[in-house]
C-alpha positions as CSV (number, residue, x, y, z in Angstrom):
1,X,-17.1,-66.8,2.1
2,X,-15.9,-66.2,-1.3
3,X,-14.7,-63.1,-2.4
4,X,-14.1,-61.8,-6.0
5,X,-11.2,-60.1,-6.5
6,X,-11.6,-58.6,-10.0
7,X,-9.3,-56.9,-11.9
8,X,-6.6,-55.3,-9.2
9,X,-4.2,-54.0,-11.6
10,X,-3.5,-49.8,-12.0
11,X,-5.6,-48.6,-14.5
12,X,-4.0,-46.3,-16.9
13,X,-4.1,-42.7,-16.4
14,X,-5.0,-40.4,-19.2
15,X,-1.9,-38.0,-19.0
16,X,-3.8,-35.6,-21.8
17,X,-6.9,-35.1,-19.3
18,X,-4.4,-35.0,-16.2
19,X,-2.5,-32.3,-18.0
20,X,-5.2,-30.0,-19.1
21,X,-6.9,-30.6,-15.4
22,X,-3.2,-29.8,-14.2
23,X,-2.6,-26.2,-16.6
24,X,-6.2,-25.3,-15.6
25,X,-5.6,-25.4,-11.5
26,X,-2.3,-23.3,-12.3
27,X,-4.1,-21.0,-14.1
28,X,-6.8,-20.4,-11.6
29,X,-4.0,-20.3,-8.9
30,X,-2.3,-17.5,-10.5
31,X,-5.9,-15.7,-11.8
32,X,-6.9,-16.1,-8.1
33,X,-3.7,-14.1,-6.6
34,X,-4.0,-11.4,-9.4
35,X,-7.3,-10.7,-7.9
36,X,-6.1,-10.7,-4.4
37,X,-3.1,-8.5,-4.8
38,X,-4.9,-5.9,-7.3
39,X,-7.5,-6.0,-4.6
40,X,-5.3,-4.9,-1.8
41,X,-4.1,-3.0,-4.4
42,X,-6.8,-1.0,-4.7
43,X,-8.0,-1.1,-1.6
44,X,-5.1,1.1,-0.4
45,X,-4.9,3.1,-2.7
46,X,-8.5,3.8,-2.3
47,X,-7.7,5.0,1.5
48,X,-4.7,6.9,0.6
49,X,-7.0,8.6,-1.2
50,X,-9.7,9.1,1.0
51,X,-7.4,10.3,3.8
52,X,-4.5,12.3,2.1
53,X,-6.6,13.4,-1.2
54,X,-9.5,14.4,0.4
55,X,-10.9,17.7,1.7
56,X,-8.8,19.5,4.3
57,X,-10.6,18.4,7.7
58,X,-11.7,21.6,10.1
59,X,-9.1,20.7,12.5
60,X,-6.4,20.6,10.3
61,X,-6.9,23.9,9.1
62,X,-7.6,25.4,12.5
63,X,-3.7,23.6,13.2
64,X,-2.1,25.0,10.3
65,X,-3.2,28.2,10.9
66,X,-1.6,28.0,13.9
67,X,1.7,26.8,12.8
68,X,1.6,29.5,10.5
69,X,1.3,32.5,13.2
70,X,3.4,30.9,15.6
71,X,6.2,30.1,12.3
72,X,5.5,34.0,11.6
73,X,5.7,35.5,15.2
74,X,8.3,33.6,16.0
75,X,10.5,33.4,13.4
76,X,9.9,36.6,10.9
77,X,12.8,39.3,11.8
78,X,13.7,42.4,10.2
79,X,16.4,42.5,7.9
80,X,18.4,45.0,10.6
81,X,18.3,42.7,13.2
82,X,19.5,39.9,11.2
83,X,22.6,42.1,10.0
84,X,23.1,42.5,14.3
85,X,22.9,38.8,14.6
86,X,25.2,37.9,11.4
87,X,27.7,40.5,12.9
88,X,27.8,39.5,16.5
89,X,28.1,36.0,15.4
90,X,31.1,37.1,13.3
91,X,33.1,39.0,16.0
92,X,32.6,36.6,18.5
C-alpha cells in the first residue's frame, strides 16, 4: 500500500477575510442582544401598561369605594371633638 502524502504544510490564512468574518459575528452578536433586551423591553412595558394604565376593573372600583366610606366613617370627626381630643391629650 502506497500512500500519497501531498502537501502537509499549514496553509496560509487570509487574516483580511478572517477579520471581516470576525467584525461581522461581533456585530450580529451585539445586533442580536439589542433586539433581545428592547424586546423584553417592550414587552414589559407593554404589561405595565395593560395592567396599571388600563381601565379601572369593576372590582377595583367596588374596593375603593369601600375604602373610601369606611376612611370617611371611620376617620372623619368634627372639629369639636378634635379640640376634646387635642386637650385631653394635653392635660394628661
Amino acid at each position: 500500500m502506497d500512500y500519497d502524502v501531498k502537501n502537509i504544510e499549514q496553509e496560509k490564512l487570509n487574516l483580511k477575510t478572517l477579520g471581516s468574518v470576525f467584525i461581522v459575528v461581533i456585530m450580529l452578536v451585539i445586533a442580536s442582544l439589542i433586539f433581545v433586551y428592547f424586546w423584553f423591553t417592550l414587552k414589559t412595558q407593554s404589561i405595565i401598561d395593560e395592567q396599571y394604565l388600563s381601565q379601572d376593573s369593576e372590582s377595583y372600583a367596588i374596593h375603593e369605594k369601600e375604602q373610601l366610606d369606611f376612611m370617611k366613617n371611620k376617620y372623619e370627626i368634627s372639629i369639636e371633638e378634635s379640640k376634646q381630643r387635642f386637650i385631653n391629650q394635653r392635660n394628661k
